[in-house]
Each structure stands twice: as C-alpha cells, then as structure tokens.
C-alpha positions in Angstrom: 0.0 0.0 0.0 1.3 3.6 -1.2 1.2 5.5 2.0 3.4 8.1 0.3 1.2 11.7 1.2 -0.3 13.4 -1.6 1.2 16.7 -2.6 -1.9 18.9 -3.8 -1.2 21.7 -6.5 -0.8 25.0 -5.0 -3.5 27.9 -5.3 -2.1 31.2 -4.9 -2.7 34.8 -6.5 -0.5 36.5 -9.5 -0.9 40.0 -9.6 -4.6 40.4 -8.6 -5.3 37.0 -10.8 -5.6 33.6 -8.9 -3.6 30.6 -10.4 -3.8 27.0 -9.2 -0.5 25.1 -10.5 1.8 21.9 -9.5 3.1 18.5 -10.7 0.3 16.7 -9.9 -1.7 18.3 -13.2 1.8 19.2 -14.2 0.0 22.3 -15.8 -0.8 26.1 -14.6 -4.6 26.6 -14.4 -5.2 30.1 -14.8 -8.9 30.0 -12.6 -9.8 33.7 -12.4 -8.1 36.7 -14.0 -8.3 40.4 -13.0 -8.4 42.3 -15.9 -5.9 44.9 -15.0 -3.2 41.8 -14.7 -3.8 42.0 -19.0 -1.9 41.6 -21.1 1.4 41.4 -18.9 -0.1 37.6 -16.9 0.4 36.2 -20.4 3.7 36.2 -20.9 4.6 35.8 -16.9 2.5 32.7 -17.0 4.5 31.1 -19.8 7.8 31.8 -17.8 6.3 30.7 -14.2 5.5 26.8 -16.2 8.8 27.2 -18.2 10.6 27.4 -14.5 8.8 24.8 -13.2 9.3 22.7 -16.3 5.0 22.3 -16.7 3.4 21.0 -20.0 0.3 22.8 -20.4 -1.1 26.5 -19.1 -5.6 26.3 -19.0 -6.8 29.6 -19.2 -10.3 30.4 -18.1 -10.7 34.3 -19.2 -13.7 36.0 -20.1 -13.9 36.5 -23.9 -13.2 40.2 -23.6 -9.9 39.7 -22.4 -9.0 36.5 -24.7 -7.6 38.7 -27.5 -3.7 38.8 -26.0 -4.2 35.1 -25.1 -4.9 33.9 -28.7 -2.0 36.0 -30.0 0.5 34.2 -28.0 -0.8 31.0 -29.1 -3.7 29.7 -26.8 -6.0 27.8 -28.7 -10.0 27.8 -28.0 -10.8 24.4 -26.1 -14.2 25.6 -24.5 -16.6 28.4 -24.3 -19.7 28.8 -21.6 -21.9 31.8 -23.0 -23.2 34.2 -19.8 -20.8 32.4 -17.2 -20.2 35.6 -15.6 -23.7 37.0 -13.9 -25.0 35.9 -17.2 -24.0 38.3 -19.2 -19.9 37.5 -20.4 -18.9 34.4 -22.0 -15.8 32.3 -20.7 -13.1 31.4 -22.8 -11.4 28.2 -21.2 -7.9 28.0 -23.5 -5.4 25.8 -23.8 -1.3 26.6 -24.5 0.9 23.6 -24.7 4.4 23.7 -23.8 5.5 19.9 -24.9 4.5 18.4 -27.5 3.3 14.9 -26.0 0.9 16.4 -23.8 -1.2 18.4 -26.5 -1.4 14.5 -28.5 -4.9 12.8 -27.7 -4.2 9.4 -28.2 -8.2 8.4 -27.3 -9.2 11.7 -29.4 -11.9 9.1 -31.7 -13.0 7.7 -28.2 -13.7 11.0 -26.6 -15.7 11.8 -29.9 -18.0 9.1 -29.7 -18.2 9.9 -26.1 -19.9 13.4 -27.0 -22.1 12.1 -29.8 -23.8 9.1 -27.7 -24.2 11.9 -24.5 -26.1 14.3 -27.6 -28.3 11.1 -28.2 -29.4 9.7 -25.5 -29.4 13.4 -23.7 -32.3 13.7 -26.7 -34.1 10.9 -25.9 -33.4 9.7 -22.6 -35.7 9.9 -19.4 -33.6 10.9 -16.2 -34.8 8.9 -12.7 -37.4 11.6 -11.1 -37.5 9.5 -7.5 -35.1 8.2 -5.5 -35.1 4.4 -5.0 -37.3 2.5 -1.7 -34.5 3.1 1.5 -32.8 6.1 0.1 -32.8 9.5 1.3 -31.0 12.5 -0.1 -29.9 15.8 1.7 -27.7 18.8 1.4 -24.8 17.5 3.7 -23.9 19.2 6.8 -20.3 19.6 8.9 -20.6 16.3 10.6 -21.3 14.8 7.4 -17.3 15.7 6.3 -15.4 12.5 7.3 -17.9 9.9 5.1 -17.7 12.5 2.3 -13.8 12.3 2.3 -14.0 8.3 2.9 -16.4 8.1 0.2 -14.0 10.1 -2.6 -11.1 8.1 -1.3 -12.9 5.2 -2.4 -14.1 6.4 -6.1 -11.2 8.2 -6.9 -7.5 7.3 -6.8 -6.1 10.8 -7.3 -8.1 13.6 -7.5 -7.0 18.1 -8.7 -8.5 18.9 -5.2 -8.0 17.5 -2.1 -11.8 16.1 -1.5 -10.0 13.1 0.3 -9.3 15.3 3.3 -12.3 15.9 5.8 -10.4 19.4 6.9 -11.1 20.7 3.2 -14.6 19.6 3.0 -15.6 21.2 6.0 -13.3 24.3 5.0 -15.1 24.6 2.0 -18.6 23.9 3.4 -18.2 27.1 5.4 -17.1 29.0 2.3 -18.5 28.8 -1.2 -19.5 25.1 -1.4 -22.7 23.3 -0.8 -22.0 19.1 -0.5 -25.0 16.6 -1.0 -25.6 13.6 -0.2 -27.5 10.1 -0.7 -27.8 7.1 2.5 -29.3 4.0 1.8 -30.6 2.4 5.4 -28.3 5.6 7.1 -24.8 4.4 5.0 -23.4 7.2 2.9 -23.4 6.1 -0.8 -23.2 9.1 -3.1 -22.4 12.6 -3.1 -21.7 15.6 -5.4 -20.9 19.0 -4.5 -21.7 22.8 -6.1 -19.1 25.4 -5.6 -20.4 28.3 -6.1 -18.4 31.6 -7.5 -21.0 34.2 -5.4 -19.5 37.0 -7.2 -19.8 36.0 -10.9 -23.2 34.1 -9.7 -22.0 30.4 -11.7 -21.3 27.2 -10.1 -20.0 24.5 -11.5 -21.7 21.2 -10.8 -19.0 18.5 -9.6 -17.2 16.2 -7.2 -20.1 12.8 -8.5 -19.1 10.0 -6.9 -21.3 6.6 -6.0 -20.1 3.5 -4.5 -19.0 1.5 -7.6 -21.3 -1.5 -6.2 -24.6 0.9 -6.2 -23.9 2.4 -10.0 -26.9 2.4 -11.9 -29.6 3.8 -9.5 -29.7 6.9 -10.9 -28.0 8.7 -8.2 -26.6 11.1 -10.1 -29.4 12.6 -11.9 -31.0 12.8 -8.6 -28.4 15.0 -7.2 -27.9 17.1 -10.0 -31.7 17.8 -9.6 -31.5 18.7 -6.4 -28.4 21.2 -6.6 -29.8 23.1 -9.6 -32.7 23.7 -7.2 -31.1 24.9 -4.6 -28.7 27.1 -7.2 -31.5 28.9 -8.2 -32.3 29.8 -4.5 -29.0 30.9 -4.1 -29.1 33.1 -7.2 -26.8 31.7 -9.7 -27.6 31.8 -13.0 -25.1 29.5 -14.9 -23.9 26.1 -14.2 -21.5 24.1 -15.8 -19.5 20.7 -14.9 -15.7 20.0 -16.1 -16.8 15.8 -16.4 -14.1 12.9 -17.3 -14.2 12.9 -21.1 -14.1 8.9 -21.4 -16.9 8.6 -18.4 -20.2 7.9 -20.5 -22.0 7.9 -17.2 -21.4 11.3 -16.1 -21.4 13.1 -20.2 -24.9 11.2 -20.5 -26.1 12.9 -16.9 -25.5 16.0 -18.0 -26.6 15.9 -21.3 -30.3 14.4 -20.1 -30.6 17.4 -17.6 -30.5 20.0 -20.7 -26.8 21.0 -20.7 -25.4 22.0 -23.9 -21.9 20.5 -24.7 -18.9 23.6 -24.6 -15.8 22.0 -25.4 -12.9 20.0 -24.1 -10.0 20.3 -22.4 -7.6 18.0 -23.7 -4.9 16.2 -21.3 -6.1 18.5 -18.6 -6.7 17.2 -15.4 -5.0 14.2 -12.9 -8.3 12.1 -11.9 -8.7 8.9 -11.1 -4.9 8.1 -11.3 -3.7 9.3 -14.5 -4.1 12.9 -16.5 -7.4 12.5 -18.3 -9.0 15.3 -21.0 -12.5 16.6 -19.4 -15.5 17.8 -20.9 -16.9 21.0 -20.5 -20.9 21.0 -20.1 -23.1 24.4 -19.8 -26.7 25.1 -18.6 -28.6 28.3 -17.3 -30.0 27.7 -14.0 -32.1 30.7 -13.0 -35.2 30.9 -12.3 
C-alpha cells in the first residue's frame, strides 16, 4: 500500500489574478483573471510553467480579455456563454508547452463519447424518485469525514484535495454546498456545487457513488436537487468540467439539458492518470 502523502497543486494569487499550479496536473490553471493583470499575466504565466518545467497552461478568461491570449498561441478548447452573472462568456484556452501532452491518443473515443451523451441526452428519461431506502440531503459539517471516505474510495487521485475531511468542512463554510444520498443511514453518493458568489456560476462536480450501487440513478438525482437549490441561491449559470471517457457522467448532463462547450484536452489528474475533461453548460435561473 502507497502511504506516500499526496502533494496537492498549490493555489495562490499572481498579480490580482488567482492561479492553481503543480506537478500533480503538471500544468498552470489560470482559474480567475483580473483584468488589470492583461496583457502582462500572459507572458509571466509562460515563464512561471517554463521554471517549473509544466506542459500545459488552461486559461479560463472572459472573452473580452481572450484577444492577447490567442495572439500568444492559446487555442480555444471551450466556451460557456453568460458564465459571468449571465451576461460575459468564458473562454477556457489551452497553451501547450511539450508536444506529448497536447497528443490525444483516445481523441476518436472522446468523440464518440460526445455524440452518444447528444443522443441519449435527446431521448433519454432521467430517474425523477429516488429508489425504496434512500434518502437524499444537502450534507452538513458532521457529514465531512464519510464524504472524504467516500471520494477516497471512487477516486485514486483527484485536482483537489476532496479526500481530506479538513477541506470539506473548510469549503462547506465557504462557497460550497455538499449533497448527499444514504441508503438504510450508509453514505453512498455525493456531489458538491461550488459556487463563485460573485460572478453568480457554479460548477456542478465532485459525483461519486459506491461502484457497487452504480446504476440507481444517483446522479441525476443530485444534479436535480443542486440546480434547485442554485437557483435559490441566485446563480444563473452552471457548468461541470466531467471525465471525457466517463459515459456515465457526459450522458447525466446531457439528459438534464446541458449544452456540450468543449474540451480540455490532457487537462486534469483524476482517477490516477491525466485525463482530458469535458466541459458542459446550462442556465439555472429561475
């Protein structure tokens, strides 16, 4: 057993823009920009992964402020129209600083991915009712400990560090709401919205079921239940960043009326290895 201690990529500001980077993604995630860091961040970003000897920058700019972005090479991966306050579009843009990591070597897979999601997402009926013995509820403080147990269970590595019962309830207090299902009192599922109160989106993330309960619908049940208590909160855009090879989760999201945005390619470290995500979009309010 590995009982070597994860190492979590580091979140820290850059000017008055906040950056996430590390070796775990190997990559510098650009996660909210101040506009009067433009255009100098661009260039200081490529130097800060160049030190550090990263493979990929992931911008996440609103389209305004994309122009000096594109000119230094960034190429389009994803776009969410009215993610901030429902009015500005988000650009999420990738620049690639090694050739093997901008190479999708799945890139048909991830394809046919998208396409089924589209399909069944047009036909499919999502599970309105949770199964006989199963409660669902927005998950409080003393709730924090299964959460984390749960994550460690469903997810070998993860680009946050959900396995830890200190960041859960951290976060709990903060900007994220956690939910939950029990069957007979036992914690089998959860999800989480985090929630950026200022631009009024939240993105719709952290799914996980036992792998032994898959299949009950779980999922669509919680992502019914956050986007009703999003729009009581006041946001008016969600969006998920999902596993691009997870059929499951693209097909969710689809079914509930999200429009596809766009994917991130060789973006994130997830379930043990650096996956590319998908980017799905919906407006929430009421």
């Amino acid at each position: 057993m590995n009982t070597t201690p994860v190492v979590y990529d580091q979140i820290e500001t850059l000017g008055g823009s906040l950056i996430q980077h590390g070796p775990q993604n190997d990559r510098i995630y650009l996660m909210k920009l101040n506009a009067g860091d433009c255009p100098w961040i661009v260039n200081r970003l490529e130097t800060l992964a160049k030190e550090h000897g990263y493979s990929k920058l992931v911008a996440k700019v609103p389209v305004p402020l994309a122009g000096p972005f594109l000119q230094m090479g960034y190429k389009e991966e994803a776009l969410v129209p009215g993610f901030y306050r429902g009015e500005v579009d988000a650009m999420f843009m990738g620049f690639y600083l090694k050739p093997e990591r901008e190479r999708v070597a799945n890139a048909e897979e991830l394809k046919v991915v998208v396409q089924t999601a589209k399909q069944k997402g047009d036909a499919g009926q999502i599970r309105s009712a949770l199964p006989d013995g199963s409660e669902m509820a927005q998950a409080t403080i003393a709730d924090a400990t299964e959460i984390a147990a749960l994550y460690r269970t469903v997810f070998a590595t993860y680009p946050f560090p959900i396995h830890d019962p200190a960041y859960i309830q951290e976060t709990m207090k903060s900007h994220i709401e956690y939910f939950v299902v029990r069957e007979k009192g036992e914690l089998v599922a959860a999800s989480s919205a985090e929630m950026d109160l200022k631009s009024l989106n939240v993105e719709m993330t952290d799914f996980a079921t036992l792998p032994t309960l898959r299949g009950k619908g779980y999922a669509s049940l919680l992502l019914q239940r956050m986007e009703e208590a999003m729009r009581q909160r006041g946001m008016k855009t969600a969006y998920t960043i999902a596993r691009a090879v997870s059929y499951g989760m693209n097909i969710t999201f689809a079914r509930m009326g999200y429009a596809f945005g766009g994917t991130l390619f060789n973006n994130t470290n997830i379930s043990g290895e650096i996956e590319s995500m998908n980017i799905w979009y919906k407006a929430v309010e009421g």
